[in-house]
MISE-26806 format. One record per residue (C-alpha): x, y, z negated; residue in three letters. Coordinates in steps of 0.25 Angstrom, whole numbers. Layout:
# MISE-26806
ATOM       X       Y       Z   residu
ATOM       X       Y       Z      ALA
...
//
This chain:
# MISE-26806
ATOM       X       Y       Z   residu
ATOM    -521      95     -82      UNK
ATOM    -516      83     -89      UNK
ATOM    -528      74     -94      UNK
ATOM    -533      70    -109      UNK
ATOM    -531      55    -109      UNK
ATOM    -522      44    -118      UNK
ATOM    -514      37    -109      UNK
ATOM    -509      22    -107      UNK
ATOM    -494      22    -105      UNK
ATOM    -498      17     -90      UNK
ATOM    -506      30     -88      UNK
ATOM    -492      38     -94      UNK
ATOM    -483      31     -85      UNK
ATOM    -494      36     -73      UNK
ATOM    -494      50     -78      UNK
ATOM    -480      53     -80      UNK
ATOM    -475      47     -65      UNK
ATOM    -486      57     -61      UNK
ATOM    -480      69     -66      UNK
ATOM    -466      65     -63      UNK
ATOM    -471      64     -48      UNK
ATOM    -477      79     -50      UNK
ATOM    -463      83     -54      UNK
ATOM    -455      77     -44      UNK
ATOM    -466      84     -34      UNK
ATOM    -466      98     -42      UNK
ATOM    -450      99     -42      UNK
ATOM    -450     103     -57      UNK
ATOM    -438     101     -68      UNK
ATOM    -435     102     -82      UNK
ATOM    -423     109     -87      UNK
ATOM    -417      97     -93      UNK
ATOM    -410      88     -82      UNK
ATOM    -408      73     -79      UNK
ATOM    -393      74     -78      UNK
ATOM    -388      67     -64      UNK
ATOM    -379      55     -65      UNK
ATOM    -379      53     -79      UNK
ATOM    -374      40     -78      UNK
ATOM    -362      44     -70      UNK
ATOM    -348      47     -75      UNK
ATOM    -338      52     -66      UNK
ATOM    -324      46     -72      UNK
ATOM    -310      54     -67      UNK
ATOM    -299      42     -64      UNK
ATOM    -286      44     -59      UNK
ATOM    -286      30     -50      UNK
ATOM    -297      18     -46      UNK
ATOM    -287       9     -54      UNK
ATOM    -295      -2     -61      UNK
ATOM    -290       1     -75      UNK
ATOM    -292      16     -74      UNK
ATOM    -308      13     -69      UNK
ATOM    -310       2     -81      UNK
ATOM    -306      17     -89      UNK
ATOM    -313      25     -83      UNK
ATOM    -326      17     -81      UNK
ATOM    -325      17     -98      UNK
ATOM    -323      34     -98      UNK
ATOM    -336      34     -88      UNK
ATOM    -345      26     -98      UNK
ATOM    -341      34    -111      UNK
ATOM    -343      47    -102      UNK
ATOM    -358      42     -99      UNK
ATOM    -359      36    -113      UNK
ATOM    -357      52    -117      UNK
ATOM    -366      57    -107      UNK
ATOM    -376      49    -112      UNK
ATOM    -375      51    -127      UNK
ATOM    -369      63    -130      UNK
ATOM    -361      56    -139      UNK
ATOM    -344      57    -138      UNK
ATOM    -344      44    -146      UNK
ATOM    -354      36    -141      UNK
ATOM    -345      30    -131      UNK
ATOM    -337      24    -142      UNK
ATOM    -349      17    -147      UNK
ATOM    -343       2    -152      UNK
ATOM    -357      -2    -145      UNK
ATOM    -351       2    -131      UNK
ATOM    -338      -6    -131      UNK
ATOM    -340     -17    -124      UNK
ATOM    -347      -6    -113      UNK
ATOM    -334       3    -113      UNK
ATOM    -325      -9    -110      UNK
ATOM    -336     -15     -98      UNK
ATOM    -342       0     -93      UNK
ATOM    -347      -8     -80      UNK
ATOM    -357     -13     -88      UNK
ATOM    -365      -2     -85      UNK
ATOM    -360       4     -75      UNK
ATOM    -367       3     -61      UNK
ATOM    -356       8     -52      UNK
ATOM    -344      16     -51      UNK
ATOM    -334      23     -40      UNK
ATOM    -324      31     -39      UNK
ATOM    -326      46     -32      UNK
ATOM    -312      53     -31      UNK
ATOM    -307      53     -45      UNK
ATOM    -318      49     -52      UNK
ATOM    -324      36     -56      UNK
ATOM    -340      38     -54      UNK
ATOM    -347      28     -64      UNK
ATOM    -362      26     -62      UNK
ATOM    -368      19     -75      UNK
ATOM    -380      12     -77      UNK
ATOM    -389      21     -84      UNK
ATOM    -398       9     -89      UNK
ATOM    -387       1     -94      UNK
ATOM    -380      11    -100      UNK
ATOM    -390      16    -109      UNK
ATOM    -393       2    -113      UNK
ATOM    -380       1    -116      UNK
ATOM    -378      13    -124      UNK
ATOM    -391      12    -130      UNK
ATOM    -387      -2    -135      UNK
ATOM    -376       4    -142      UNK
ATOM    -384      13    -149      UNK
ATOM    -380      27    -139      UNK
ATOM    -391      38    -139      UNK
ATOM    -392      41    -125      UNK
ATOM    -395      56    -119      UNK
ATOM    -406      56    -109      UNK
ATOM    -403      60     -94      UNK
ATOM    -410      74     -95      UNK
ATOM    -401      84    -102      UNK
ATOM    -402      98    -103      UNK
ATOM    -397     106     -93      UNK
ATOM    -386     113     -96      UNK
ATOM    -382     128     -90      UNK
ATOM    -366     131     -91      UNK
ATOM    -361     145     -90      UNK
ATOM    -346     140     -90      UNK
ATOM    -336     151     -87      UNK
ATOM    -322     145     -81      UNK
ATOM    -310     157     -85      UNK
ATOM    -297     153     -80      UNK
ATOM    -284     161     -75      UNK
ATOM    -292     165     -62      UNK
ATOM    -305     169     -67      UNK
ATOM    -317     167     -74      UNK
ATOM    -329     160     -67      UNK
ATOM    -342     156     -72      UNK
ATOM    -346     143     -66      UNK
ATOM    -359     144     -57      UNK
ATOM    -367     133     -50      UNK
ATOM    -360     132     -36      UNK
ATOM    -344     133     -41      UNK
ATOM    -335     123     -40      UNK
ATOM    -331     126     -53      UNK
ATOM    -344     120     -56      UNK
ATOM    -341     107     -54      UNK
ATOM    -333     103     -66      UNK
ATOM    -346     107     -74      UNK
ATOM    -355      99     -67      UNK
ATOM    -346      87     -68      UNK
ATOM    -344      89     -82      UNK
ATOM    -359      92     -86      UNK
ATOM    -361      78     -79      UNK
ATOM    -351      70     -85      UNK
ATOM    -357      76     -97      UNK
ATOM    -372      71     -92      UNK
ATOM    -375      87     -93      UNK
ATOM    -385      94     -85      UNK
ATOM    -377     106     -80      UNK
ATOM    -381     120     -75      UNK
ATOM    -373     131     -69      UNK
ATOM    -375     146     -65      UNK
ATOM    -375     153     -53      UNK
ATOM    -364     160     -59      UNK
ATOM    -367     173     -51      UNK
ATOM    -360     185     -54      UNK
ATOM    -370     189     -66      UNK
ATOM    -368     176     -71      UNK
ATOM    -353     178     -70      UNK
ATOM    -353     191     -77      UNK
ATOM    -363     183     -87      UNK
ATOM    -353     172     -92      UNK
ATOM    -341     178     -99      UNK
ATOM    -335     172    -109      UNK
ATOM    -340     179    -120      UNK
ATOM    -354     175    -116      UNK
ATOM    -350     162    -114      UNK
ATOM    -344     159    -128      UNK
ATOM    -354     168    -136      UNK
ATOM    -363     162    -146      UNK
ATOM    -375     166    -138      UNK
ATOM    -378     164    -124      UNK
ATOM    -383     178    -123      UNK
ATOM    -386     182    -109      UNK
ATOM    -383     168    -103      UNK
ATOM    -396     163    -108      UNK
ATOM    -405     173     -98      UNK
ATOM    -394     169     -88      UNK
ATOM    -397     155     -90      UNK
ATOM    -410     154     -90      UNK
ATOM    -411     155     -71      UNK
ATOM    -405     140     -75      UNK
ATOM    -413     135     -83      UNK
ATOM    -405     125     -91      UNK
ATOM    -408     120    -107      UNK
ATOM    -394     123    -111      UNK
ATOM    -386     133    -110      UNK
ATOM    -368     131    -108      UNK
ATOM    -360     142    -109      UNK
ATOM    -343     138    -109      UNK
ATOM    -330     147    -107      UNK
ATOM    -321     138    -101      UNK
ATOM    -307     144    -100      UNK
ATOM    -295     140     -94      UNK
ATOM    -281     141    -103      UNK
ATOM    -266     134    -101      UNK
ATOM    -273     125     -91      UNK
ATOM    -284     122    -100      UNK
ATOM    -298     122    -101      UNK
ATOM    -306     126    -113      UNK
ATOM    -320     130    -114      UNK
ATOM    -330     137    -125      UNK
ATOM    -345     132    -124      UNK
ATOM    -358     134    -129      UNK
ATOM    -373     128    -128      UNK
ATOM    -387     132    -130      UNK
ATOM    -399     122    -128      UNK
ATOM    -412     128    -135      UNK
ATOM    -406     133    -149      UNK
ATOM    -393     125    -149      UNK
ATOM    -382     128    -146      UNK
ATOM    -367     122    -144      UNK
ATOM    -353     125    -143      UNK
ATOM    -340     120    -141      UNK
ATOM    -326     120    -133      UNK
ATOM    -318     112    -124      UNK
ATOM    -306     110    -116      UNK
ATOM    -301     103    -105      UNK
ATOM    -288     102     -93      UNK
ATOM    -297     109     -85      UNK
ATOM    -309     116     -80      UNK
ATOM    -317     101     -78      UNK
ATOM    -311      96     -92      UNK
ATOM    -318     106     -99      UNK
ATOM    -331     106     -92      UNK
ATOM    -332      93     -97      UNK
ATOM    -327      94    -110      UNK
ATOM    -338     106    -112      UNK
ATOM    -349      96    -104      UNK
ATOM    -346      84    -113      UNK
ATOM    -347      95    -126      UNK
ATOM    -361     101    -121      UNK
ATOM    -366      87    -118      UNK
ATOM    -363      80    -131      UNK
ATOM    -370      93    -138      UNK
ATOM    -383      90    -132      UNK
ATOM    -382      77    -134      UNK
ATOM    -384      78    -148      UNK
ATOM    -397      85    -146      UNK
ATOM    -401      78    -134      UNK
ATOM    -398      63    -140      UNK
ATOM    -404      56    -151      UNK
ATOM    -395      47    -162      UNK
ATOM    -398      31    -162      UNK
ATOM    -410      30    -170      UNK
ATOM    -416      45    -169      UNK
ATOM    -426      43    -161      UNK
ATOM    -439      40    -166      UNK
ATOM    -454      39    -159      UNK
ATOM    -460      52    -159      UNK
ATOM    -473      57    -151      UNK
ATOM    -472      68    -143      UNK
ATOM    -482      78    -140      UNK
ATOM    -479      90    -128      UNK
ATOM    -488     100    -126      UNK
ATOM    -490     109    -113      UNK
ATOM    -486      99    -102      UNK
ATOM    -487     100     -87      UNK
ATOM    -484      89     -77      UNK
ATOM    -469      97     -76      UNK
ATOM    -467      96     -90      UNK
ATOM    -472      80     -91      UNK
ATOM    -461      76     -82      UNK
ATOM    -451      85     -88      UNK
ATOM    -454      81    -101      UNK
ATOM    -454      67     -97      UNK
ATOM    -438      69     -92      UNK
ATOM    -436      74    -105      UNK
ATOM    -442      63    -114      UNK
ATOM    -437      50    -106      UNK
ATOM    -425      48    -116      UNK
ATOM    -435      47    -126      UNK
ATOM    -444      34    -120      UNK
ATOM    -455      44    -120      UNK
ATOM    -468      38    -118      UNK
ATOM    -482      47    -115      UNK
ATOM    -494      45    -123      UNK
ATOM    -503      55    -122      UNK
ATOM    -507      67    -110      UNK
ATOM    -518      77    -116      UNK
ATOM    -517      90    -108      UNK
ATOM    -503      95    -107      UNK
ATOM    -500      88    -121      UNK
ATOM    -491      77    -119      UNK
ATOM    -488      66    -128      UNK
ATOM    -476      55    -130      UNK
ATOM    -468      46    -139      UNK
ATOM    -455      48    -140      UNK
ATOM    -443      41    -147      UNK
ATOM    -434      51    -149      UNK
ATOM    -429      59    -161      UNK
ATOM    -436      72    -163      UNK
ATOM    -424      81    -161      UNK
ATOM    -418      75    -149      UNK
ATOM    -434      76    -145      UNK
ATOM    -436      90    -147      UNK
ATOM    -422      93    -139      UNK
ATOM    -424      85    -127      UNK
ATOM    -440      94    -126      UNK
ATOM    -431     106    -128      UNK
ATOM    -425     104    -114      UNK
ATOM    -438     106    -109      UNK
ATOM    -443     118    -116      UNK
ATOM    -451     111    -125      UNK
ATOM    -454     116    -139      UNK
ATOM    -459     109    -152      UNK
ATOM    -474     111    -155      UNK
ATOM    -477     114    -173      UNK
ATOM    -483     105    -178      UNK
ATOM    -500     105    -175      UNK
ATOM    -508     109    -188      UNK
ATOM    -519     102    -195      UNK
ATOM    -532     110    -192      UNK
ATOM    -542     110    -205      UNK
ATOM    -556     108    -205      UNK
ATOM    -567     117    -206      UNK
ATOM    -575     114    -219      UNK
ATOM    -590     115    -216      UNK
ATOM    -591     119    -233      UNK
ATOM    -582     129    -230      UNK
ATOM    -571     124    -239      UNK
ATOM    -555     126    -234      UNK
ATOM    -553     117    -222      UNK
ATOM    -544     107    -226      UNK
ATOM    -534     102    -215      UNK
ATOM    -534      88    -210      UNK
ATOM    -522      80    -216      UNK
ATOM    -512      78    -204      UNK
ATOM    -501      69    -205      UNK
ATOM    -490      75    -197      UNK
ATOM    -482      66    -187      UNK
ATOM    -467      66    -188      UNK
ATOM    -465      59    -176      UNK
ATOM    -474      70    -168      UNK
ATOM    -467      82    -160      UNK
ATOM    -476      92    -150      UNK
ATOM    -467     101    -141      UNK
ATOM    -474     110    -132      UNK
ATOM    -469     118    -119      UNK
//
């Protein structure tokens, strides 16, 4: 049982290492996910010549400045010119693994930098993302499942992309499960009880066929009550993964990543919180420079800067749902006359969610 007190931001700073110790010790996750190596980019080169790195090293920053924002014109940003023609800048190292440049950025002077020039940034922790991708080519049909090699281009687009990505087991009922028609209908239909021994926040569903030596792809999305769809094609079976990947992403995005100057201080209040739900919610409300201000039972309380919409998204990852508004509760009048309720003054800047 949490206790009844009103903390000094020492005292909060006590609290929350405790309970991010008792997670660690209990094992427990949230849906959402931290995505790994966010601020790594894997670059194709054809050679280690010094002219072709200087290029390369300028694609690896406008694929992180992607990843980071959502936004497929951010990179362009007149503010990030002088950073495009000098990448090292914030670059901590870089390599070369077969055919691929691997560039490790700074993650603190990169979001400096791209903060400076006005770039809303997406946090690390992204909703995971389940993919029921169906590859049809001249041999065959073949649902993609967790321990393919077929898997691999996915995984390697999801995180070029900065995406969080599951797959199936793709066991035979699964196989029978994912035909195209299913795959491309308006509703997901019987994949959402298939989904739900994965427990992701979204659900991807995509038709990928191969077609004069080709790729094209059909795909739709479902996170909460949204969802997305689009195509995309590619020279083959990894081009289209991460044409599909960079779609997907770039959708969430604009739900996940607020607009310069959207955000605004709001207070946060969460009811039904355990020591499980603390750190998750924690995770969940770093982006926002969250600060703890009140414990009082399993009601927790925060100030936030964040816009309310991009709030009420980023809770939704963790099943969260927005509390009415609280009534004003009218006196008794010992004369027996109508009670009259109090005047309340509602507060804008006040959102409740509850689990």
């Amino acid at each position: 049982m949490l206790h009844l007190f009103a903390p000094r931001e020492s005292a909060m700073r006590l609290i929350a290492q405790s309970f991010l110790l008792c997670l660690t010790l209990l094992g427990l996750t949230a849906h959402a996910e931290t995505v790994n190596n966010l601020y790594q980019v894997r670059e194709p080169v054809s050679s280690q010549q010094p002219e072709e790195r200087t290029q390369a090293l300028v694609r690896a920053l406008d694929t992180l400045v992607l990843r980071l924002s959502g936004d497929p014109k951010a990179a362009q940003n007149p503010a990030l010119d002088a950073l495009r023609k000098d990448p090292q800048q914030v670059i901590s190292q870089y390599g070369y693994e077969g055919q691929a440049l691997v560039v490790d950025f700074d993650p603190i002077s990169t979001e400096r930098a791209l903060r400076q020039a006005g770039i809303p940034l997406w946090s690390a922790n992204r909703p995971a993302v389940l993919a029921w991708w169906l590859n049809r080519a001249a041999e065959g049909s073949n649902l993609v499942g967790d321990g393919q090699d077929a898997a691999a281009p996915l995984r390697q687009a999801a995180q070029n992309r900065g995406l969080p990505l599951r797959l199936p087991l793709a066991d035979l009922n699964e196989q029978l499960l994912a035909t195209p028609e299913q795959l491309t209908s308006a509703q997901p239909g019987a994949l959402t009880q298939a989904s739900e021994r994965y427990d992701a926040d979204a659900l991807l569903a995509v038709d990928a066929s191969e077609a004069d030596g080709r790729w094209q792809a059909q795909w739709r999305l479902w996170l909460g009550d949204t969802r997305e769809q689009g195509t995309a094609e590619g020279a083959d079976s990894a081009a289209v993964a991460d044409a599909v990947m960079a779609a997907v992403s770039q959708r969430l995005a604009t739900r996940f990543v607020s607009a310069p100057g959207a955000g605004q201080n709001l207070a946060l209040e969460v009811q039904g919180a355990n020591l499980a739900r603390y750190a998750e919610l924690s995770r969940l409300l770093e982006p926002f420079g969250a600060r703890l201000t009140r414990v009082e039972g399993d009601r927790l309380e925060y100030q936030v800067n964040a816009s309310p919409e991009q709030l009420r998204a980023q809770l939704g990852l963790a099943g969260l749902q927005e509390s009415a508004p609280e009534a004003p509760v009218a006196s008794a009048d010992p004369q027996g006359a109508p009670a009259q309720a109090p005047l309340v003054v509602p507060r804008d800047n006040l959102l409740r969610f509850h689990w």
